[in-house]
FITORZA-292952 format. One record per residue (C-alpha): x, y, z. Coordinates in steps of 0.25 Angstrom, whole numbers, plus 5000, padded with zeros to 4 digits. Layout:
// FITORZA-292952
<site east="X" north="Y" up="Z"/>
...
//
This chain:
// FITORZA-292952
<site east="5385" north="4759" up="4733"/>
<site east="5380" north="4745" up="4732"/>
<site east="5387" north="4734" up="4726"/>
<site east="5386" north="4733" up="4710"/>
<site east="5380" north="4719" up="4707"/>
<site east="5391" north="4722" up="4694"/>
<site east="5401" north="4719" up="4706"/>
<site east="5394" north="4706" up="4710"/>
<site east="5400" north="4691" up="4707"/>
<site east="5392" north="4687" up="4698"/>
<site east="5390" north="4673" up="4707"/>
<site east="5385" north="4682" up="4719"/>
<site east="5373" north="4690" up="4709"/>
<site east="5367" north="4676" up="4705"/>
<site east="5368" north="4672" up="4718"/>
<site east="5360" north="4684" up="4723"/>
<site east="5350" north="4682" up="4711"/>
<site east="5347" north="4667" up="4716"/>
<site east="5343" north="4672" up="4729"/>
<site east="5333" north="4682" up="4723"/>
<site east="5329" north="4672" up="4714"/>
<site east="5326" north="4664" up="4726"/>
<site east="5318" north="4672" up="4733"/>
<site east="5309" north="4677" up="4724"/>
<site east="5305" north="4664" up="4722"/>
<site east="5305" north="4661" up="4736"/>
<site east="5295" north="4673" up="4737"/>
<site east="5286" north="4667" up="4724"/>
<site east="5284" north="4654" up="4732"/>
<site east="5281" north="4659" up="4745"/>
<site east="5268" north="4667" up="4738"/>
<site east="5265" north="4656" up="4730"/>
<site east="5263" north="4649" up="4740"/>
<site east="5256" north="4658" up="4748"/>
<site east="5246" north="4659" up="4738"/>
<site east="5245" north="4644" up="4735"/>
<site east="5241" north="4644" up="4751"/>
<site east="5231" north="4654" up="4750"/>
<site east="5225" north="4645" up="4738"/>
<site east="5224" north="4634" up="4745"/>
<site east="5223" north="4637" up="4758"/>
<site east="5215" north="4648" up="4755"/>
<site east="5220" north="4659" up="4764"/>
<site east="5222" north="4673" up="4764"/>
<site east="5230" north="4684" up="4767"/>
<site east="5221" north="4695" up="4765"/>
<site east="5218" north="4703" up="4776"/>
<site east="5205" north="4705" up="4781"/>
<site east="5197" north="4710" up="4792"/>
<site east="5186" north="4702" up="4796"/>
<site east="5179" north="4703" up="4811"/>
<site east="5166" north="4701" up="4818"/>
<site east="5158" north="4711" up="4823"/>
<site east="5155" north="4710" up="4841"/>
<site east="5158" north="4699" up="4846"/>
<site east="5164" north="4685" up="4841"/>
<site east="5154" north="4678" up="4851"/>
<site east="5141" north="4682" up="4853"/>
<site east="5131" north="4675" up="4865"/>
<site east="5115" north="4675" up="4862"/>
<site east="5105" north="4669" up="4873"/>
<site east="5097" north="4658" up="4864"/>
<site east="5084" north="4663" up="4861"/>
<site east="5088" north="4676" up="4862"/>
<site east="5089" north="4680" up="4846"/>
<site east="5101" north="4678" up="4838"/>
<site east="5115" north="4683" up="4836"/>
<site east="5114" north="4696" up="4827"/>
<site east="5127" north="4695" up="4817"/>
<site east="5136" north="4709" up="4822"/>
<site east="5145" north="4709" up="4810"/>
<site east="5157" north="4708" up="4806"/>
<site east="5168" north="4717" up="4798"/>
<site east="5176" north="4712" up="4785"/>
<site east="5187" north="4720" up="4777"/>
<site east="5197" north="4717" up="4768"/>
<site east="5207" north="4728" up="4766"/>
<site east="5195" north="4737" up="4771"/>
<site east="5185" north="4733" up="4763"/>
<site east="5172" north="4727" up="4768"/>
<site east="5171" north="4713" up="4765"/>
<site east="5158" north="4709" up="4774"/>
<site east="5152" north="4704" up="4761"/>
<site east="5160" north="4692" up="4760"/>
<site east="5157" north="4686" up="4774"/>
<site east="5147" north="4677" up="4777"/>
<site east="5143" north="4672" up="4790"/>
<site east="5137" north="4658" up="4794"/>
<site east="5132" north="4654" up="4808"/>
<site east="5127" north="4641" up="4817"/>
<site east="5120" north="4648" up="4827"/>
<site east="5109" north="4641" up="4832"/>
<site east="5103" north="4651" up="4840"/>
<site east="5093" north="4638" up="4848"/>
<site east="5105" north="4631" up="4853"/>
<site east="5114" north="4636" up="4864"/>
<site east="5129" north="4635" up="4859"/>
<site east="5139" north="4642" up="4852"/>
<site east="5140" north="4646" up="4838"/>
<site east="5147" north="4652" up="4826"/>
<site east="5145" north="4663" up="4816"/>
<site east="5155" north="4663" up="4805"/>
<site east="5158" north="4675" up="4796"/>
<site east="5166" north="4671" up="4783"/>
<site east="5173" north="4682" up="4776"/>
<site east="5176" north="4675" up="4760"/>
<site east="5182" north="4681" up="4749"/>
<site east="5189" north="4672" up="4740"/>
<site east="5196" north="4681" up="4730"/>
<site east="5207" north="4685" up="4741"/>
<site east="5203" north="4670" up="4748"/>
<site east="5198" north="4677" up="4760"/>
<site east="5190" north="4667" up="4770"/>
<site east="5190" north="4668" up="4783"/>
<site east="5179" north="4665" up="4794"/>
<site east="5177" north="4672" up="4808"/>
<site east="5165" north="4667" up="4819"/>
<site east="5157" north="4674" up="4829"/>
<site east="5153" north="4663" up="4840"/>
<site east="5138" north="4667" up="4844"/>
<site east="5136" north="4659" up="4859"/>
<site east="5120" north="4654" up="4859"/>
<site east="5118" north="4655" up="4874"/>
<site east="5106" north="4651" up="4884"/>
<site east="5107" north="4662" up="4895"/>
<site east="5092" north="4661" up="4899"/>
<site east="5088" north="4654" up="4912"/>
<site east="5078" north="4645" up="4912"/>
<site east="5063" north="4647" up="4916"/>
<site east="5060" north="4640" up="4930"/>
<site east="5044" north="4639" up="4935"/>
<site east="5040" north="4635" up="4949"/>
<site east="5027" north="4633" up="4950"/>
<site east="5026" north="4640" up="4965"/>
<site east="5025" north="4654" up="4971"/>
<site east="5038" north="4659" up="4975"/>
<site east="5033" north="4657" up="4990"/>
<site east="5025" north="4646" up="4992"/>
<site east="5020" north="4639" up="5007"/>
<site east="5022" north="4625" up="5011"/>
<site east="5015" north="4620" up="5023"/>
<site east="5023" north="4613" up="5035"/>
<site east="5027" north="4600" up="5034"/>
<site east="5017" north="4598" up="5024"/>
<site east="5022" north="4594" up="5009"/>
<site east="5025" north="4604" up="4999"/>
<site east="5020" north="4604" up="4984"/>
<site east="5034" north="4608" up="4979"/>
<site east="5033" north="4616" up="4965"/>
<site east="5034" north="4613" up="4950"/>
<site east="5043" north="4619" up="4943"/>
<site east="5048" north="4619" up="4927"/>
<site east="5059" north="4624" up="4921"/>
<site east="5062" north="4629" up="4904"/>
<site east="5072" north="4635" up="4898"/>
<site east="5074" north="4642" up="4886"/>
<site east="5085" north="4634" up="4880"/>
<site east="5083" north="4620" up="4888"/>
<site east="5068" north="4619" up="4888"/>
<site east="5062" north="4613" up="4902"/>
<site east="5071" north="4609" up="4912"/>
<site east="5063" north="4607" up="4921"/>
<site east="5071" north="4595" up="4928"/>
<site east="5083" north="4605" up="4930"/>
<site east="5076" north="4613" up="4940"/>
<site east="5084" north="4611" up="4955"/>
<site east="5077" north="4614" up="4968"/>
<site east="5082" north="4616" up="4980"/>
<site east="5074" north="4618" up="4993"/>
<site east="5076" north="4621" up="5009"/>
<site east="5061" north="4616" up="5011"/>
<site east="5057" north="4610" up="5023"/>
<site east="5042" north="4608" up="5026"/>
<site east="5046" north="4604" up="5040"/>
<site east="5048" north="4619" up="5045"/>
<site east="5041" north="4631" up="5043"/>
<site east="5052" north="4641" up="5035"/>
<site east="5053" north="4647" up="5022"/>
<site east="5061" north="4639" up="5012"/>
<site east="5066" north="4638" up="4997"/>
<site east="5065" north="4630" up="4985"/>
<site east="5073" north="4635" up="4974"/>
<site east="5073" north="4630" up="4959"/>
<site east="5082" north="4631" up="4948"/>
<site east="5084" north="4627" up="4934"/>
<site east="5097" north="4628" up="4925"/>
<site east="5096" north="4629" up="4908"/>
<site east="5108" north="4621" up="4899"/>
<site east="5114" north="4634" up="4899"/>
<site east="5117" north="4637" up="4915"/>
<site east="5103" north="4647" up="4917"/>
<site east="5098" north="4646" up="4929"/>
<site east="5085" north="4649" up="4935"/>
<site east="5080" north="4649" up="4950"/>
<site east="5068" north="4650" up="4957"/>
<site east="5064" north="4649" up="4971"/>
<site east="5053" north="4646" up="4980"/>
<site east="5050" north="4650" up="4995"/>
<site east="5043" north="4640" up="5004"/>
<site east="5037" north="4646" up="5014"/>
<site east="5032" north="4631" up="5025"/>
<site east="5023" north="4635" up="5036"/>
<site east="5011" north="4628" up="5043"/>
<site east="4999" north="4626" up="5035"/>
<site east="4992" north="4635" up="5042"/>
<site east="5001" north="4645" up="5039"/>
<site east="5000" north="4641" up="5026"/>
<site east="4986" north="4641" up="5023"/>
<site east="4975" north="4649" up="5031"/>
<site east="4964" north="4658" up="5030"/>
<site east="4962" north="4673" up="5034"/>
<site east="4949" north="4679" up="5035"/>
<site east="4949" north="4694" up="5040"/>
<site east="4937" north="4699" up="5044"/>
<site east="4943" north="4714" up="5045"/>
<site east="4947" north="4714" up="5029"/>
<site east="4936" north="4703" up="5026"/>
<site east="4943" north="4695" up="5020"/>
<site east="4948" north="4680" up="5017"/>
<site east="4962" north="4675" up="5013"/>
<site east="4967" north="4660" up="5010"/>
<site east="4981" north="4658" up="5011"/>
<site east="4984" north="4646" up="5004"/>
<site east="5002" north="4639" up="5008"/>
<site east="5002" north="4655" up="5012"/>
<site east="4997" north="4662" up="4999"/>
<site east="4984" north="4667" up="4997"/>
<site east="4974" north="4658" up="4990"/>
<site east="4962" north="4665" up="4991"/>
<site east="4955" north="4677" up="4998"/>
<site east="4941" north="4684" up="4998"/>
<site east="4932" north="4694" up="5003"/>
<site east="4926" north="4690" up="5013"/>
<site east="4913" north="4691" up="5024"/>
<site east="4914" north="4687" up="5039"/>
<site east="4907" north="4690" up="5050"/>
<site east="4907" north="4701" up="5059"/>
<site east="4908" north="4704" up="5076"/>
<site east="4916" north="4690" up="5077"/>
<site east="4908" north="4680" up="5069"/>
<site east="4919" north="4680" up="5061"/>
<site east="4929" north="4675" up="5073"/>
<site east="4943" north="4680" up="5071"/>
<site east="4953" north="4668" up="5073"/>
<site east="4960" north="4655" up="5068"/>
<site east="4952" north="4643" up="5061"/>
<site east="4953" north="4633" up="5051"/>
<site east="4944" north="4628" up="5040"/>
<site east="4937" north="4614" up="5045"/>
<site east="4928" north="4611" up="5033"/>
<site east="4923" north="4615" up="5020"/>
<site east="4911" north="4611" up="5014"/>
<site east="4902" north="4613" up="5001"/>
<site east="4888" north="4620" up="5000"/>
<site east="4884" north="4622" up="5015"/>
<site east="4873" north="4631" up="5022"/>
<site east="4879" north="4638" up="5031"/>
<site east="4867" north="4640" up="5045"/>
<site east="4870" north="4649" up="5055"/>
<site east="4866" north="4646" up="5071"/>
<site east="4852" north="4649" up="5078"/>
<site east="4855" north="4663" up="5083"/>
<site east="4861" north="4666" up="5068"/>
<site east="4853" north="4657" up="5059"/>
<site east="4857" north="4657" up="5044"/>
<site east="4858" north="4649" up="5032"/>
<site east="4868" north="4651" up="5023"/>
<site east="4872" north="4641" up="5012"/>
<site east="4887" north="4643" up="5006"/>
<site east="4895" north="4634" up="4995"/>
<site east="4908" north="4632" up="5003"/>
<site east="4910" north="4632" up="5018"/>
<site east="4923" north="4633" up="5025"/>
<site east="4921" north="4633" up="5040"/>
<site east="4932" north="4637" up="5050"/>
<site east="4925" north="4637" up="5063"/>
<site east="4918" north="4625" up="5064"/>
<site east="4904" north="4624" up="5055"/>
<site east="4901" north="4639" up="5058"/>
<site east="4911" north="4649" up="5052"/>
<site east="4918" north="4647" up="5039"/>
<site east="4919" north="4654" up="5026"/>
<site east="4911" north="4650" up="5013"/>
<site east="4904" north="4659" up="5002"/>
<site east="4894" north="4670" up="5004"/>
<site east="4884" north="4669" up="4991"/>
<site east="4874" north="4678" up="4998"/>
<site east="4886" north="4690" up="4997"/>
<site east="4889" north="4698" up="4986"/>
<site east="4902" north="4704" up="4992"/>
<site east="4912" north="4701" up="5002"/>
<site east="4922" north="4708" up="5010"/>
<site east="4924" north="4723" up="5015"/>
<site east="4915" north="4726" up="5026"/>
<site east="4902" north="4718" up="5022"/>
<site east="4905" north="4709" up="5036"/>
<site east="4901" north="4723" up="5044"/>
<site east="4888" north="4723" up="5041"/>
<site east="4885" north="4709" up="5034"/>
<site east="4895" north="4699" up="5040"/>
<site east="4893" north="4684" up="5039"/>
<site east="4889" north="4676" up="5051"/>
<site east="4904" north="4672" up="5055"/>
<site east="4909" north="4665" up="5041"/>
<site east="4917" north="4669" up="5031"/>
<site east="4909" north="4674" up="5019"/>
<site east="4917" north="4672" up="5005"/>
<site east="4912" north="4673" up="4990"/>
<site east="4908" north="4662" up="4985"/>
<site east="4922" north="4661" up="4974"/>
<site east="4931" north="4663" up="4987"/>
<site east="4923" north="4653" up="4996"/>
<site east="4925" north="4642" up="4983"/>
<site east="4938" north="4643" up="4982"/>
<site east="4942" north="4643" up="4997"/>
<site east="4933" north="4631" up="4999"/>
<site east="4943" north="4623" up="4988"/>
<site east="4954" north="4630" up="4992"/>
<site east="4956" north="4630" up="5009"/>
<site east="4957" north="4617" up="5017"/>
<site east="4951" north="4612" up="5030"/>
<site east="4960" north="4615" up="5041"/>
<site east="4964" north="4630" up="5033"/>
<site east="4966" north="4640" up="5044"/>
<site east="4956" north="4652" up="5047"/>
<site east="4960" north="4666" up="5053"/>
<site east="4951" north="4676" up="5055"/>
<site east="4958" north="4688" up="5057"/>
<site east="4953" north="4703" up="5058"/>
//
């Protein structure tokens, strides 16, 4: 059996009373003052659940739209509390940078207050837009100057940055070869955009000529190796077209044309562009109504190159003297 406190000294029971005098009071002060912090402090010990929804960090391109809010979960002691949360923000979704969302979960009867932030990233992931005025292959003649392009530059985010374009080039117009330019622009954000452009240097003559088949009946102008112009055309037949290498030596304006004693004619053209001496060349054909096919079988000219009068215009303007000729099958 225990031990009767009738047997105890009396000095020993007040003794034992003191000390559970003591520490009730010890226990009396310790939450009174835990309550006192929580006044002024104003903090809590209730337990709640309070999360976000996805991810804590979330990356938008700029000008792609803006962050569409995935939630987030509030309970206390299971109950659904999303009512007292309210959610601020400082995106500006124009400005690259890094931004907070804060969700604030208040309720003050059981001083509850208590903030978590999603970080949203506002990122510039598009490359800037580069322009070179220039075919992707373009001809430079030997030892002869070269136009080089223009270019210009814009980006979404930086605007035109056109004096951040870089080239780099292997030209030399000393030797024929095919060579490369290459330019390239970088955005604020490290996006990076290249283009390039291959030269191809060869003679002028290789450059810029003139076919004329009398087989197909027709004319092309190559003009630094692309085609500038080409046409129907009419020649003339049994050899007075010769077959054979030649080069423009003159243009001239509203001529008539006279053919020799055994082959008079008179024959008065808007634009002459003779290639063997003053007696074959190529110039419009008003008296014509078509062109081509296999009209130089049974109506040939008498040994120039009949073209309509649009395509004689616009090589007269376009070819220079010195251009070369060939006259093929």
């Amino acid at each position: 059996m225990g031990k009767d406190f009738a047997e105890l000294p009396f000095e020993e029971m007040m003794k034992q009373n003191r000390r559970l005098r003591l520490i009730i009071k010890l226990l009396i002060l310790f939450f009174l003052a835990l309550i006192l912090v929580m006044l002024v402090f104003k903090k809590n010990v209730v337990p709640v659940n309070f999360k976000l929804k996805g991810n804590d960090v979330i990356v938008i391109n700029i000008g792609e739209g803006k962050y569409k809010e995935e939630g987030y979960k509030a309970y206390l002691f299971k109950k659904d509390v999303s009512k007292n949360v309210k959610i601020t923000d400082n995106i500006n979704y124009k400005k690259i940078g890094t931004y907070e969302i804060k969700y604030r979960l208040v309720i003050k009867n059981l001083n509850i207050d208590k903030t978590i932030i999603r970080k949203v990233s506002v990122v510039d992931k598009i490359p800037p837009e580069l322009n070179i005025n220039s075919d992707l292959e373009v001809y430079a003649n030997l030892n002869e100057t070269y136009a080089e392009p223009t270019y210009e530059a814009k980006d979404n985010y930086d605007g035109d940055i056109t004096n951040k374009v870089k080239k780099e080039s292997n030209l030399d117009l000393s030797k024929e070869g095919e060579y490369t330019e290459t330019f390239t622009v970088e955005d604020s954000s490290g996006n990076k955009t290249t283009k390039e452009i291959k030269i191809i240097v060869r003679e002028k003559a290789k450059n810029t000529y003139i076919i004329i088949s009398i087989g197909d009946q027709w004319l092309t102008y190559y003009n630094m190796g692309k085609v500038a112009l080409e046409t129907p055309v009419v020649t003339g037949n049994y050899g007075n077209t010769p077959y054979g290498t030649f080069y423009v030596n003159n243009k001239a304006r509203n001529v008539t044309l006279k053919g020799p004693e055994d082959d008079p004619y008179e024959s008065f053209v808007y634009y002459w562009i003779p290639f063997i001496s003053s007696t074959h060349g190529m110039h419009d054909a008003t008296w014509r109504w078509s062109f081509g096919g296999d009209i130089y079988t049974y109506d040939p000219s008498h040994g120039c190159v009949n073209m309509p009068l649009d395509k004689a215009r616009d090589l007269y303007y376009m070819v220079e003297i010195g251009t070369p000729v060939y006259i093929v099958e």
